[in-house]
Structures are given as structure tokens and as C-alpha cells.
C-alpha positions as CSV (number, residue, x, y, z in Angstrom):
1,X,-10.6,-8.6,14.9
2,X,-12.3,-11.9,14.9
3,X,-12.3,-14.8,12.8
4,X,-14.7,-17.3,11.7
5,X,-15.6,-20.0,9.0
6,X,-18.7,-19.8,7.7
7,X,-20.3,-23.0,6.5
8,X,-22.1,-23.0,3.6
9,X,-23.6,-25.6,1.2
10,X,-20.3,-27.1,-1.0
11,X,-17.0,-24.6,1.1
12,X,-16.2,-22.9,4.6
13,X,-16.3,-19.1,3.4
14,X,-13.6,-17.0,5.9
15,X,-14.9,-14.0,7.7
16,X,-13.8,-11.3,9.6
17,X,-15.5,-8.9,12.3
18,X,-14.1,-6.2,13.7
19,X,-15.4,-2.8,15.1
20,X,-18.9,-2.4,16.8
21,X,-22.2,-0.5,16.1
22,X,-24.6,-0.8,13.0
23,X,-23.8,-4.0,10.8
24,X,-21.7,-3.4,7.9
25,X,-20.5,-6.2,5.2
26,X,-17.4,-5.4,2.7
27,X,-17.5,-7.1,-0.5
28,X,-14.0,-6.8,-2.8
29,X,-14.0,-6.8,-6.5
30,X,-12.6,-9.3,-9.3
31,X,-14.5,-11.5,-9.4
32,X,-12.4,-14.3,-8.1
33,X,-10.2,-11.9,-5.7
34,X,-9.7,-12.5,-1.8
35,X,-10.6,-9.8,0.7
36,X,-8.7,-6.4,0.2
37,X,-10.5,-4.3,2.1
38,X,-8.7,-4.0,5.4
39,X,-7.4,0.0,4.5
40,X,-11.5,0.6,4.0
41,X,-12.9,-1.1,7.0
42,X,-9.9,1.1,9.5
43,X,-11.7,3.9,8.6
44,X,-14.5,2.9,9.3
45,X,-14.7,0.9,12.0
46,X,-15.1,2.8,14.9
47,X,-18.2,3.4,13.7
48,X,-20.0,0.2,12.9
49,X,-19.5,-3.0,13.0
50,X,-17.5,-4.5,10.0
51,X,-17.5,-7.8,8.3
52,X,-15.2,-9.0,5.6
53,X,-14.9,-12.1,3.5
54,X,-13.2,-14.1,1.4
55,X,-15.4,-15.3,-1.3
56,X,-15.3,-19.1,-1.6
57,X,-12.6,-20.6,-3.6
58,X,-10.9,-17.2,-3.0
59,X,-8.1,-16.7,-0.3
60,X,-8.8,-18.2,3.0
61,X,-12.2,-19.7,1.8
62,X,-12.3,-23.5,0.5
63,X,-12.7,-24.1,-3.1
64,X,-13.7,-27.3,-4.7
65,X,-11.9,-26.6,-7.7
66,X,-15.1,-25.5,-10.1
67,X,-16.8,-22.0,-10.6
68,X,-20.3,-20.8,-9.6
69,X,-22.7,-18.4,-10.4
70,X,-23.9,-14.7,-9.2
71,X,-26.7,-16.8,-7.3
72,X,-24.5,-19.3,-5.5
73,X,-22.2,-15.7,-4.6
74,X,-25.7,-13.4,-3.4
75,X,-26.8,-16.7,-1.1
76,X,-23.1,-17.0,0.5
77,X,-23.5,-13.4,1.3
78,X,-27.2,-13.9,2.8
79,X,-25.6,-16.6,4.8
80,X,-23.1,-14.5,6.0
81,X,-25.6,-12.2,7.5
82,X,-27.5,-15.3,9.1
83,X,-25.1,-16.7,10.4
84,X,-23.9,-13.2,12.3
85,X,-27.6,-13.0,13.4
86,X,-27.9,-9.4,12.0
87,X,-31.5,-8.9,10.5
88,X,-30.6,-6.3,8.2
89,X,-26.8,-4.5,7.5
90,X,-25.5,-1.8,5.6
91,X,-23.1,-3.0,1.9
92,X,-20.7,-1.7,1.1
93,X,-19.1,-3.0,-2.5
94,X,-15.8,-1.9,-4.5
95,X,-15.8,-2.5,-8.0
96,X,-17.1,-5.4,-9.1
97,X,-18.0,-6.3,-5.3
98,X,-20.0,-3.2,-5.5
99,X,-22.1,-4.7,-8.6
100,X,-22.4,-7.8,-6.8
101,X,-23.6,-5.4,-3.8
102,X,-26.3,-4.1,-6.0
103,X,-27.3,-7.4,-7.3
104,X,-27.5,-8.3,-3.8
105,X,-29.9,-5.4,-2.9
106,X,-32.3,-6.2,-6.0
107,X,-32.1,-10.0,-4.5
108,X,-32.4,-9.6,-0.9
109,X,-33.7,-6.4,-0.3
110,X,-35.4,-7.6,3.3
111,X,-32.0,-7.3,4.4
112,X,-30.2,-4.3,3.7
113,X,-30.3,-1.0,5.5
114,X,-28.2,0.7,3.3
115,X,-26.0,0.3,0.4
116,X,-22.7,2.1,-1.0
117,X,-20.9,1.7,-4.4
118,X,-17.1,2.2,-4.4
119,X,-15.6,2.4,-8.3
120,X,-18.6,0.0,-9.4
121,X,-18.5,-1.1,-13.0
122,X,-22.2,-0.7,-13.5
123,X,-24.7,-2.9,-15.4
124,X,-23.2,-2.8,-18.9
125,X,-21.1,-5.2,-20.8
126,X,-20.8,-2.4,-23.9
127,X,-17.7,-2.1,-26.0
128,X,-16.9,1.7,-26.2
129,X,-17.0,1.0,-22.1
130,X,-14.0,-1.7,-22.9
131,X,-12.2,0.1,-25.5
132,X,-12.2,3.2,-23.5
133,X,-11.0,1.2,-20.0
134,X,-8.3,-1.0,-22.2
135,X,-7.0,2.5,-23.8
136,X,-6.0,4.0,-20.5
137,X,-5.0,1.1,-18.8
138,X,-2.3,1.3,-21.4
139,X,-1.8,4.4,-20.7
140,X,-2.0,4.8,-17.6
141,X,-0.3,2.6,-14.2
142,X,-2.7,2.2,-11.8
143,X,-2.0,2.0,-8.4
144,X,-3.2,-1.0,-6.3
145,X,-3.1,-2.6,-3.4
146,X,-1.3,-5.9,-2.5
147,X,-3.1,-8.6,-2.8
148,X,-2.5,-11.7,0.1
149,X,-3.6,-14.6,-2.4
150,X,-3.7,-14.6,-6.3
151,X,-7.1,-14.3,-8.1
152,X,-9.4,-17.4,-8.9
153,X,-9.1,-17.3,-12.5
154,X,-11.6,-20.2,-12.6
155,X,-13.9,-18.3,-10.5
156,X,-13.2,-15.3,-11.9
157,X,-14.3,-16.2,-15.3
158,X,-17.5,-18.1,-14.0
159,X,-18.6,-15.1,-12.1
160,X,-18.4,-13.0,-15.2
161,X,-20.2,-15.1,-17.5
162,X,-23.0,-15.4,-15.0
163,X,-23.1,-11.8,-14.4
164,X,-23.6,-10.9,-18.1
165,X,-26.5,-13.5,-18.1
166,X,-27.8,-11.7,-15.4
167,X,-27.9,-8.1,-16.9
168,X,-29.9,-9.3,-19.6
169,X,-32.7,-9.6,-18.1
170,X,-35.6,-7.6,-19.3
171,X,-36.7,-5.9,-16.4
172,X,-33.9,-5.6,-14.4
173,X,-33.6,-1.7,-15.1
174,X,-37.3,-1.4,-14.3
175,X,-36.6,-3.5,-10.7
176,X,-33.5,-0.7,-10.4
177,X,-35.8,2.1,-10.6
178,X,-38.1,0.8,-8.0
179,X,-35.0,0.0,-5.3
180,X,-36.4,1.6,-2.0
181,X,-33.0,2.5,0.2
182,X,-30.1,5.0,0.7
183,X,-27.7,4.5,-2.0
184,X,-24.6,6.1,-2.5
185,X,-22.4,5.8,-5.4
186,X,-18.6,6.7,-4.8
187,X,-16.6,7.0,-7.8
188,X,-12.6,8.0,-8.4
189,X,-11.6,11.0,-10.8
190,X,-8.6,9.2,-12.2
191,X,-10.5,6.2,-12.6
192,X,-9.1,4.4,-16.1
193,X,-13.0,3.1,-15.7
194,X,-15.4,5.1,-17.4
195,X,-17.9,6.6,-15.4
196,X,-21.3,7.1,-17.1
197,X,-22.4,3.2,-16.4
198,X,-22.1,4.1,-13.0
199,X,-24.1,7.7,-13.5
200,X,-26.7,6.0,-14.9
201,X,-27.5,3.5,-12.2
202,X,-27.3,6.2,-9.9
203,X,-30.1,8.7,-11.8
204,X,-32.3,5.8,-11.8
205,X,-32.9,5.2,-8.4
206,X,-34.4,7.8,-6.5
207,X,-32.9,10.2,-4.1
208,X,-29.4,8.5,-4.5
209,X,-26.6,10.2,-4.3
210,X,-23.5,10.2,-6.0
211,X,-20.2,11.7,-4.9
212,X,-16.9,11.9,-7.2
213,X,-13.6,12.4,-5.4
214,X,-11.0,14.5,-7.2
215,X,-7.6,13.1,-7.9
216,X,-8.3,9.8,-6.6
217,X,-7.5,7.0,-8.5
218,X,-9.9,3.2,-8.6
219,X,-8.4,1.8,-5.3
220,X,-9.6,5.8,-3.6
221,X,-8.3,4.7,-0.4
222,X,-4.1,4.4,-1.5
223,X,-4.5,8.0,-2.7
224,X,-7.2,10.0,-1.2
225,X,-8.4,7.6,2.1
226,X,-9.2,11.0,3.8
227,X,-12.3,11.9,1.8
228,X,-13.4,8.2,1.4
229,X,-13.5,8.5,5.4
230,X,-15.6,11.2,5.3
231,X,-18.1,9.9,2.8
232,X,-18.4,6.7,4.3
233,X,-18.3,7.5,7.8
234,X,-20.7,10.4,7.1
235,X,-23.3,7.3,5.6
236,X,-23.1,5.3,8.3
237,X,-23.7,8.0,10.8
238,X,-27.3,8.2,9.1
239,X,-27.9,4.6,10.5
240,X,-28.0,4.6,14.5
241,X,-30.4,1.9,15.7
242,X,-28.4,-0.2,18.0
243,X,-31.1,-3.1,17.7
244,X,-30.8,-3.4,13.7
């Protein structure tokens, strides 16, 4: 593995590369969490070429002590992929990461081969969705990974708020319908998530495809990393031009 600072226009964002073959960027969840993505990118690396990141003011990445918005996040990402010289990649999101991945696709879709959602949340900001998440996570003790730095709260809420300005807008279900790429939408059977935000997405874009792995819980990889292998690796494998 090898790392390196990205400069961008107000923080260095940390990156890391490992792996070689088609370009593949993971994007964590939160918002406001550092890169926990290591378990995913083992299983997938000898098969493409994977870059993490810590979001800025996350983790290893400098923060100037303020939020910012999904735009500031999508052109951090885009600068990610410049400054690796790849001229398009596959991404790959979990959770909120993989919302921001879709986001990302609406935004820059010049530059995306591909693009996966892990346990995505889904464009929606509707109550029953809450109650029915906040319920179970009573409930229920989910299982998660360690995390190497503690959450941006300030970032975290900043992120959010920008995120539900974003799904407002009036044609953003219409711009979903027209997204032109392989999409697959990964989703846990134990999630304490409800899935049908996630369903939807995936019935509007055409010929996506949406996989749901039994007994596995949000973080797939801690209980079921076998079949979240197979899935992935079996996406990637689709992409094989060694010049993209």
C-alpha cells in the first residue's frame, strides 16, 4: 500500500492505493467518518486497483475546523481521481458513502465506469424510514468495525443538512432514471436499515441490479465477507480495459 496527500482547495485529503488493474475508489459512510474500508478493499484487490480516503476533516485528512457541503465532498473526490491520473474508475460506496457515490455519478458521470452501492441509505429523509431504523437499533446490537479516529461531528452534521437540500430537488428522480452505467446495489438481510429506499433507487435505473445477502448484517464484510467477495469481485471482472 501507498500513501499520499492530496491537495485540495482549503485541506490535504489522505489517500491510499493498493492493488493493481481497473481503478477503483472506496468511499466510507457517516458522514464525517474516516476510512474503514480496509476488510473491503482485501478482497478486492487483487483485482483492481484500489483507492481509499479519508474525507477532509476526517482521520488523517486536515480540517480547518468548519463543515462543508455535498459539493465541496463530490469535487474532493473528482480531485482524487485527477490527481491519480485515471480518466474514469469504478465507485464503490457503503452507506452513506454509497449515497454520496450516487450523488457522485449524477455529478460527474464522465468519469465513472461503474458504480456499486453497499448498505446505502437511499434518497429519502422520510420518518417511517427513521422510526423503523431507531426501533431496531434498540433492539437490536449491531456489529461494527473499529474505527481508527472518532467521527467529525461538525462535518457530520454539515454533510447531512446539505444532503437533504440536495434530495429536494425536483428533478433529481428524473436525472436517476436517465443514469447510463452498471449499477449494483448490495444490501444486508439483518440490516436494522430499512430497505425499500434503496429498492427503489435500484428499479429506477435501468438494467441495475440488486443483490441481498442473507444473514448479513450493515457492515456485510464482519459477518458474511465471502459473498461480498463474490459480488464485488464478480463486478469488477466485467471491467477489463487496462488503458481506462
Amino acid at each position: 500500500m501507498v500513501e499520499r496527500y492530496i491537495k485540495v482547495e482549503n485541506a490535504r485529503i489522505w489517500t491510499e492505493k493498493s492493488g493493481q488493474g481497473v481503478p477503483v475508489i472506496l468511499i466510507s459512510g457517516g458522514p464525517g467518518s474516516c476510512n474503514y474500508l480496509e476488510p473491503v478493499c482485501s478482497l478486492i484487490e487483487d483485482h483492481c486497483e484500489v483507492i481509499m480516503f479519508d474525507p477532509k476533516g476526517c482521520g488523517r485528512s486536515s480540517y480547518d475546523g468548519y463543515g462543508y457541503d455535498l459539493e465541496s465532498s463530490l469535487q474532493d473526490i473528482e480531485s482524487i481521481r485527477e490527481e491519480y491520473g485515471y480518466k474514469k474508475w469504478i465507485v464503490i460506496g457503503h452507506s452513506w458513502g454509497a449515497d454520496l457515490g450516487l450523488a457522485y455519478s449524477l455529478l460527474f458521470p464522465q468519469s465513472i465506469l461503474g458504480y456499486v452501492s453497499i448498505s446505502g441509505t437511499g434518497i429519502q429523509n422520510d420518518r417511517d424510514w427513521k422510526a423503523a431504523y431507531n426501533q431496531k437499533k434498540l433492539l437490536i446490537d449491531e456489529l461494527k468495525p473499529d474505527f481508527e479516529f472518532e467521527a467529525n461531528e461538525i462535518v457530520h452534521r454539515s454533510l447531512i443538512d446539505s444532503w437533504r437540500s440536495f434530495i429536494k430537488q425536483p428533478l433529481l428522480l428524473k436525472e436517476i432514471t436517465q443514469l447510463n452505467l452498471p449499477t449494483l446495489f448490495i444490501y444486508a438481510q439483518n440490516d436494522i436499515r430499512p430497505s425499500w429506499s434503496i429498492e427503489q433507487i435500484h428499479n429506477l435505473i435501468n438494467g441495475s441490479r440488486y443483490i441481498e445477502i442473507k444473514g448479513a448484517d450493515h457492515y456485510i464484510w464482519l459477518s458474511k465477507k465471502n459473498e461480498l467477495a463474490e459480488a464485488l469481485r464478480s463486478f469488477i471482472k466485467s471491467f477489463s480495459d487496462p488503458l481506462l
